[in-house]
C-alpha positions in Angstrom: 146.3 -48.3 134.8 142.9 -50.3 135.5 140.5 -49.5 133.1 136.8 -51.3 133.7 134.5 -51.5 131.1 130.7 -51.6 132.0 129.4 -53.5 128.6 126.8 -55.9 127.5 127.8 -59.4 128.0 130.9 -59.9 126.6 130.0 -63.2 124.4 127.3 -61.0 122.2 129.8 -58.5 120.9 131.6 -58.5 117.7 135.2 -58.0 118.0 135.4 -56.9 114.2 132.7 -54.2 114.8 132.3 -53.3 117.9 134.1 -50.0 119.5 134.2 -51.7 122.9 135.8 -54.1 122.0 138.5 -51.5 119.8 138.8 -49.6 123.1 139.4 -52.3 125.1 142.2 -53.4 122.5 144.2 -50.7 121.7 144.1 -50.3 126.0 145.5 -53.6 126.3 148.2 -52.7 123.6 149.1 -50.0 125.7 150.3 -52.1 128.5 146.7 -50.9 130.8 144.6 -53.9 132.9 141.2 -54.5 131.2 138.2 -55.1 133.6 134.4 -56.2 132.3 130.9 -55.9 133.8 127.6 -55.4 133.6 125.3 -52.7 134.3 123.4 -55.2 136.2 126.2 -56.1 138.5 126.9 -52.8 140.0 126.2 -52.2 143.2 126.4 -49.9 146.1 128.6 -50.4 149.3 128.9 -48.0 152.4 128.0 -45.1 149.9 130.7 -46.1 147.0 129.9 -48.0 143.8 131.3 -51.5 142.9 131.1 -53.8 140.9 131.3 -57.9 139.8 134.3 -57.5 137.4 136.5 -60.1 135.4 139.8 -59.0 134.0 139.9 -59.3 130.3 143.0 -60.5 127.9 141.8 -60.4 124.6 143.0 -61.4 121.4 143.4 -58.2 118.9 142.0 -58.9 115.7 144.0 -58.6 112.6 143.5 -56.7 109.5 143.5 -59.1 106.4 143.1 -57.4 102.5 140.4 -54.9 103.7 138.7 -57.2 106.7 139.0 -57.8 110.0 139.8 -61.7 111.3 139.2 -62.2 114.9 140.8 -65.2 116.7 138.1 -68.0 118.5 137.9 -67.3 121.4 139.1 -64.1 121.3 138.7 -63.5 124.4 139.6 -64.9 128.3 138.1 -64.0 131.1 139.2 -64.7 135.0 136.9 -65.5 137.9 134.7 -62.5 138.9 135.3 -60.7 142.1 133.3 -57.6 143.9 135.9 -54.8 143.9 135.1 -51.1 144.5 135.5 -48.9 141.2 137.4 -46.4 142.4 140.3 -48.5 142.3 139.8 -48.2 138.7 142.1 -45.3 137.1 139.1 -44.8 134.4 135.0 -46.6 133.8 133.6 -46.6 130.3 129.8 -46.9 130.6 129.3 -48.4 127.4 126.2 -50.3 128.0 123.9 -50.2 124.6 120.7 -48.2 124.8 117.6 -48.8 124.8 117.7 -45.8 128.2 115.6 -47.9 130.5 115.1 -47.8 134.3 118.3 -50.8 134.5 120.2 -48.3 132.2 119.4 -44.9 134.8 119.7 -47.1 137.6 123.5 -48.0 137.0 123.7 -44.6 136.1 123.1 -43.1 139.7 125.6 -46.4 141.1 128.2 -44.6 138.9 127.6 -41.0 141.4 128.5 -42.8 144.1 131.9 -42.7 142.4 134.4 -40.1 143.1 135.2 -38.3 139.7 138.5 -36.7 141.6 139.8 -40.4 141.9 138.3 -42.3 138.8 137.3 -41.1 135.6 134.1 -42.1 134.3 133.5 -41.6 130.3 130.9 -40.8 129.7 129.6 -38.8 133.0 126.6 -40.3 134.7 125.0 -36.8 134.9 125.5 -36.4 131.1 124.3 -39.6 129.7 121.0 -38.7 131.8 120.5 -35.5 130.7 121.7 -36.0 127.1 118.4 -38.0 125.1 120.4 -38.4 121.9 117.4 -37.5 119.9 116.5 -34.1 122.5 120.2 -33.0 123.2 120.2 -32.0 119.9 117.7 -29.4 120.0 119.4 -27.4 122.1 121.8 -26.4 119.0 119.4 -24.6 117.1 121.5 -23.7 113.9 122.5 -26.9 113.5 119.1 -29.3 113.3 117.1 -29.5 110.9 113.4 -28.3 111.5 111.9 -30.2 114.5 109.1 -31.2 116.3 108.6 -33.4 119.6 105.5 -34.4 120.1 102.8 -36.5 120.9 99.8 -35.1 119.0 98.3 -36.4 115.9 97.2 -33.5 114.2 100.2 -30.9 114.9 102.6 -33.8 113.4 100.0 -34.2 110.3 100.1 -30.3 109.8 104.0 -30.6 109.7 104.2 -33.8 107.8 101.8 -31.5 105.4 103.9 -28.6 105.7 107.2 -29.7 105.1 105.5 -32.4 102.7 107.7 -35.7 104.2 109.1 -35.9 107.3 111.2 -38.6 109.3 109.4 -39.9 112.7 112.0 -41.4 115.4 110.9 -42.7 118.7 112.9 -40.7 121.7 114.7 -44.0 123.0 115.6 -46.5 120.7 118.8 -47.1 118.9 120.2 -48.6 115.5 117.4 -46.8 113.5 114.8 -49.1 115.7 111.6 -47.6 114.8 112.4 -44.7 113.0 109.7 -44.0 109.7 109.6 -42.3 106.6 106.1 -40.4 106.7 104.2 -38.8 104.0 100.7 -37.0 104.4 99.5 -39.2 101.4 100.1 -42.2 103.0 96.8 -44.1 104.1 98.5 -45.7 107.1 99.3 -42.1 108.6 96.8 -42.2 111.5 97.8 -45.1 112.2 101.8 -45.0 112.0 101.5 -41.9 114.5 99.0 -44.1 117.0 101.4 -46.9 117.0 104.8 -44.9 117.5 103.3 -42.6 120.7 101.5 -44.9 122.3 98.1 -43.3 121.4 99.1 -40.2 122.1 101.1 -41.2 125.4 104.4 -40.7 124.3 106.2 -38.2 122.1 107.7 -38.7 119.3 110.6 -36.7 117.1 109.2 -35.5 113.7 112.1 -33.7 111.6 111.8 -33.0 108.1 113.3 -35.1 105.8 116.6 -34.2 103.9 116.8 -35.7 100.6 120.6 -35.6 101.5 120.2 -38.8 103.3 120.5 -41.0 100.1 124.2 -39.4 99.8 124.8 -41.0 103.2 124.1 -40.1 107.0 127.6 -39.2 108.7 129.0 -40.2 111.4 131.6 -38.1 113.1 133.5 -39.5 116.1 134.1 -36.5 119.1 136.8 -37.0 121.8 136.5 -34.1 124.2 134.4 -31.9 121.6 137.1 -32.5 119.4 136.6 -34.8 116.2 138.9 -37.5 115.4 137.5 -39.4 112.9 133.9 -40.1 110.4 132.6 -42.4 108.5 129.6 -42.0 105.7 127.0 -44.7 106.1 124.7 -45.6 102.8 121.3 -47.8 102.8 121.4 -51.1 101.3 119.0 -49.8 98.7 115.9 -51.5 100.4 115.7 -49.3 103.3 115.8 -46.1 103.7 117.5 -45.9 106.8 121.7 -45.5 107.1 122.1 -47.5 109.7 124.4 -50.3 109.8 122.3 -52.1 112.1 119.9 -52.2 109.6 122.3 -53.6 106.6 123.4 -50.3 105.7 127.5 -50.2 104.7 130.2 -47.5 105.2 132.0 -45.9 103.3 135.7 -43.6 103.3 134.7 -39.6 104.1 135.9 -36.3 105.2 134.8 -34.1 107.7 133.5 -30.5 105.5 133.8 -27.1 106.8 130.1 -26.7 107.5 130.6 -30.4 109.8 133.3 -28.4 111.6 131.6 -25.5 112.3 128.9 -28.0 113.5 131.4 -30.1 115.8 132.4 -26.3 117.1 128.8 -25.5 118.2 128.5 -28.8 120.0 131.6 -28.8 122.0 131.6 -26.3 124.7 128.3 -28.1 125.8 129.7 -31.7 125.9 132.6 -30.9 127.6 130.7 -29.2 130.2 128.2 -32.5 130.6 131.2 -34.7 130.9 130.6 -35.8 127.5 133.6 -37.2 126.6 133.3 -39.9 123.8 130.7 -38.9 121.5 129.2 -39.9 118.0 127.7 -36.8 116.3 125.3 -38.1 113.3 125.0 -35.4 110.4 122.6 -35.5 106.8 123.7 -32.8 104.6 125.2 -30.5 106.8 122.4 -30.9 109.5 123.4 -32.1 113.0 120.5 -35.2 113.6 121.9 -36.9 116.7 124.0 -36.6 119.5 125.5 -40.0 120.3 126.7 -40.3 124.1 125.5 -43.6 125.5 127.6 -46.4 123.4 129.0 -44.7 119.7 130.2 -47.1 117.6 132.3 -46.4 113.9 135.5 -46.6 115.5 136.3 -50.1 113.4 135.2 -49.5 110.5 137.0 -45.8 110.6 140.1 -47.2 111.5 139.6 -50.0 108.5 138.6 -47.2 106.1 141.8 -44.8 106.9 144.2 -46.7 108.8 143.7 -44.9 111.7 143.5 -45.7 115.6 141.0 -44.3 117.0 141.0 -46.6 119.9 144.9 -45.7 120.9 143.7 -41.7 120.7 141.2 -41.9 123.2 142.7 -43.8 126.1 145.9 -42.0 125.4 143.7 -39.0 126.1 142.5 -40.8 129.4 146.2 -41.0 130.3 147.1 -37.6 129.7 144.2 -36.6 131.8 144.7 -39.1 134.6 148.1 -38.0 134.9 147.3 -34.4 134.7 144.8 -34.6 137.6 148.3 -36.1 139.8 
């Protein structure tokens, strides 16, 4: 098979963390082509979507007493050509958020390809529809109580209500932005003018779950199905989980009440084309719905000497060959 990869440029990622690059890997392994691009060099051609893409060998890294070592380069690329994308057998849109107009733009390119020839993880459809803060609202016994707003004084009488609360903005990523908020605190009015704009822009205000010093989970979905999870901890200065934010990982299991949570979700994704998914939960309380880039595929496959990456284009295989 051909199997493009619609990324961020391919010098900036990490080969030890990223799940790109573990996807790309364990594709490779499997005897598939690997073919890069960027969201910014799609394009549309007589009604069909194409792309500048260079095919990719990289170097797998190598797992050495408990850490991965990457060869340097670890990568090669080949001279870039314009070829149409469905004569791909699968497209992985895993450009990183922030969900910008470049981001929803290279979304409607990927319509103009024919899902009956070339699978596209995740659907463009989906990853529109599906805010990873607001998709999770939908699956009411699962969140924790919520607001979306932009209003001062209706988040102040929740803050005061639920007496701290957790502010996020509706499009960032890697805990950008995201506040611990107290009524108390003398910088309220303020904190709530910055983060919506002065009133412009909502904002998600969920109460806060002292569970998140025991970790905020990160559960790995392939077809509404969970494969894997990892439990990320604050570095102790920050109250955010976050790796992005220095936060580290740790070995974990998926509980029953996780289960039951992955169950609720499911039905939905599949039906949005949601295919490769990273559900985030705190204390048994669904917080996110990852669809645009999840990451923790590394890091689970480090932690229980798993292969996450080989599981999910085997999946692509199976249903490739299924639709022949």
């Amino acid at each position: 098979m051909k199997l493009a990869f619609i990324i961020d440029p391919i010098h900036q990622l990490d080969p030890c963390h990223d799940t790109s690059v573990a996807l790309m890997e364990a594709a490779q392994n499997l005897g598939h082509e690997i073919w890069v691009t960027q969201a910014n060099l799609l394009t549309v051609v007589d009604s069909k979507a194409w792309a500048f893409l260079q095919q990719v060998e990289i170097s797998p890294v190598q797992l050495v007493e408990g850490r991965y070592i990457a060869s340097d380069p670890w990568y090669q690329l080949s001279n870039r050509s314009l070829i149409s994308l469905e004569t791909m057998s699968a497209v992985f849109m895993r450009t990183d958020p922030p969900v910008n107009d470049s981001y929803l733009y290279a979304t409607y390119i990927l319509d103009y390809i024919d899902q009956n020839q070339t699978l596209v993880v995740n659907h463009p459809q989906g990853i529109r529809s599906a805010n990873e803060k607001m998709y999770a609202l939908q699956f009411t016994q699962a969140i924790p109580e919520t607001i979306v707003s932009a209003d001062k004084q209706l988040i102040r009488k929740f803050v005061e209500t639920k007496g701290a609360a957790v502010l996020k903005p509706l499009g960032n990523k890697a805990g950008e932005g995201i506040l611990f908020l107290e009524p108390s605190d003398r910088n309220f009015n303020s904190i709530i003018e910055l983060s919506t704009h002065q009133g412009r822009i909502p904002v998600m205000v969920q109460t806060y779950l002292p569970a998140a010093k025991e970790g905020d989970k990160r559960i790995i979905l392939l077809n509404g199905e969970p494969i894997g999870a990892l439990n990320r901890l604050s570095s102790g200065s920050d109250f955010r989980n976050n790796m992005a934010t220095g936060g580290t990982v740790a070995q974990t299991a998926i509980t029953p009440r996780e289960y039951e949570i992955c169950s609720q979700v499911a039905e939905k994704l599949r039906q949005d084309g949601l295919i490769f998914v990273g559900l985030d939960v705190i204390g048994g309380y669904l917080t996110e719905v990852n669809v645009t880039s999840p990451t923790g595929v590394r890091e689970i496959d480090r932690l229980c000497e798993t292969n996450l990456g080989n599981q999910v284009i085997q999946w692509v295989e199976q249903t490739i060959n299924s639709k022949k």
